[in-house]
C-alpha positions as a printed Julia matrix, in Angstrom:
158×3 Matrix{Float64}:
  0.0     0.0    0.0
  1.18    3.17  -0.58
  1.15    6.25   1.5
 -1.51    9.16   1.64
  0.4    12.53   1.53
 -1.42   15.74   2.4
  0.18   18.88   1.2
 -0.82   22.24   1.16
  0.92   25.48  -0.13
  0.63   28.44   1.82
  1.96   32.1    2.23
  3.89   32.71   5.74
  5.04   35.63   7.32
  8.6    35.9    8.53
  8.58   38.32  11.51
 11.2    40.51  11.48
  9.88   43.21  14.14
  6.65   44.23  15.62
  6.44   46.32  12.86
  7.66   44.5    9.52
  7.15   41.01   7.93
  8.36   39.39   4.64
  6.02   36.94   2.96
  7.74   33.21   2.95
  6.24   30.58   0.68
  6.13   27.63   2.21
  4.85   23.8    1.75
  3.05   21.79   4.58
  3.77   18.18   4.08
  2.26   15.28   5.79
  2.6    11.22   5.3
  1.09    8.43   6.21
  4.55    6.78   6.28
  5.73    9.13   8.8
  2.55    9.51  11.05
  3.77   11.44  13.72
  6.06   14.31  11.98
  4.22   16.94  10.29
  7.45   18.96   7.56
  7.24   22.39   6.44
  9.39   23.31   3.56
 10.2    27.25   3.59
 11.19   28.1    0.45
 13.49   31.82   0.62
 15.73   33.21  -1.6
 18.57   30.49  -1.56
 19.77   27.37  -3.38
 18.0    25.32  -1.23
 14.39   25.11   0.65
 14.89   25.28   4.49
 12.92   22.23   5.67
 11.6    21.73   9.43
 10.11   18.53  10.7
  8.5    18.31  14.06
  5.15   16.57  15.69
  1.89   16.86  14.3
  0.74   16.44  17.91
  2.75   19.76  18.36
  0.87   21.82  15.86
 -2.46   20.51  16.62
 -2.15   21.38  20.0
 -0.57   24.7   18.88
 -3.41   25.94  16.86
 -5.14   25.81  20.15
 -2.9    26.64  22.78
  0.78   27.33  23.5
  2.51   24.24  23.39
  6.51   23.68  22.7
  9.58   24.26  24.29
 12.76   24.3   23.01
 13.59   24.26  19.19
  9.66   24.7   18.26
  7.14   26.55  20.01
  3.56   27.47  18.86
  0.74   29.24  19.66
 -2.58   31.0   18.38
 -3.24   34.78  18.36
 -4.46   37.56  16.38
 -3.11   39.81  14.32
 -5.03   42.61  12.97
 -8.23   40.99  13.54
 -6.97   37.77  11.96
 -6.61   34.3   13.46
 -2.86   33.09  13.05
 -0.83   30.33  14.63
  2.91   31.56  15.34
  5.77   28.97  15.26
  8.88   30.46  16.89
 11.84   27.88  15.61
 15.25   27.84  17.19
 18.54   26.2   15.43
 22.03   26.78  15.55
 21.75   28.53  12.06
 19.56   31.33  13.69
 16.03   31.36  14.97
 12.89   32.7   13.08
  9.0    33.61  14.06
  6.68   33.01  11.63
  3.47   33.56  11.01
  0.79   31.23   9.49
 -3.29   32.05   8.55
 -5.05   29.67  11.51
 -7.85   28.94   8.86
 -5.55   27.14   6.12
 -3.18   25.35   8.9
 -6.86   24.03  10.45
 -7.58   23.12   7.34
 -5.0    21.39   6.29
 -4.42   19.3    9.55
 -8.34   18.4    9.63
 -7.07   16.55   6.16
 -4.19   14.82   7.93
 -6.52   13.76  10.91
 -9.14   12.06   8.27
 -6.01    9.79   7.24
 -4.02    8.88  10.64
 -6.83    9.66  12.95
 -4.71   10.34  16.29
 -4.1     7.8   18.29
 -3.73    5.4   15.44
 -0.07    6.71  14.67
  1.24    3.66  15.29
 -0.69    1.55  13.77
  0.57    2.72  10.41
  4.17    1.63  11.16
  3.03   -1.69  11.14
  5.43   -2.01  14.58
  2.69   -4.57  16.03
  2.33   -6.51  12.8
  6.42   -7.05  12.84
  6.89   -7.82  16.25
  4.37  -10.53  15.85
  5.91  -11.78  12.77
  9.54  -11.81  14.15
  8.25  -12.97  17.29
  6.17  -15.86  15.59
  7.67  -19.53  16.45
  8.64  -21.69  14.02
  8.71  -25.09  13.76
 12.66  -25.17  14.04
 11.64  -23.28  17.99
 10.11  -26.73  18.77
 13.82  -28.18  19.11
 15.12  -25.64  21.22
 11.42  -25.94  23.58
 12.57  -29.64  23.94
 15.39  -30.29  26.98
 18.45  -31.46  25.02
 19.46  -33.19  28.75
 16.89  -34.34  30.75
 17.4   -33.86  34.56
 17.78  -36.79  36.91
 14.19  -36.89  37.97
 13.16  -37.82  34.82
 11.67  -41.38  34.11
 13.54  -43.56  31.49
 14.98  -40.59  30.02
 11.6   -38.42  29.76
């Protein structure tokens, strides 16, 4: 089976100051495959996209309430009158707050939530299904079950 992936292409706002923003395009990736990670690919004027991977769980949460510590923090607000989720990420290259529409990031992880409904992350990993299948016995496990030397008590060599 192959995996679902749920993109979406969206407009960000770098935040350079209270005052002053630069528009970022950016991609919101999402894949079965990879059920907990949600990736955002920032494209800026370089020779290569920035990319940024971190839990769905984290941006879920985020679009509701502050959540995060560390490298990625988000949280919902308004700006202007206008629902928007801010993700403050933190790397050694530099850190960056940016600034996403709430309605398309809801959106978009409503379609993500239809195909890995949470709590079913797992599930798609197929973790259980190999465990169980390199944990099934064999019939080659029936000789090493058996007691190669029987103890003492034994009758007749039972």
């Amino acid at each position: 089976m192959y995996p679902t992936v749920v993109e979406r292409e969206l407009e960000l706002k770098l935040v350079l100051s209270p005052e002053r923003s630069i528009a970022v395009p950016a991609r919101l990736s999402y894949t079965s495959d990879d059920p907990f990670a949600v990736h955002i690919t920032f494209h800026i004027n370089s020779d290569h996209p920035v990319n940024w991977t971190f839990a769905r769980e984290l941006l879920v949460e985020g679009v509701f309430r502050p959540c995060g510590h560390g490298d990625v923090r988000v949280w919902p607000t308004k700006v202007e009158g206008r629902s928007v989720v801010l993700m403050a990420l933190s790397s050694p290259d530099g850190d960056a707050l940016l600034e996403a529409p709430a309605a398309q990031v809801s959106a978009w992880l409503e379609r993500t939530l239809r195909v890995v409904p949470p709590g079913t992350e797992a599930d798609q990993l197929g973790i259980d299904d190999g465990l169980a299948e390199l944990l099934a016995p064999t019939p080659a496990d029936d000789l090493w079950l058996c007691d190669p030397w029987p103890s003492d008590e034994s009758k007749d060599g039972e």
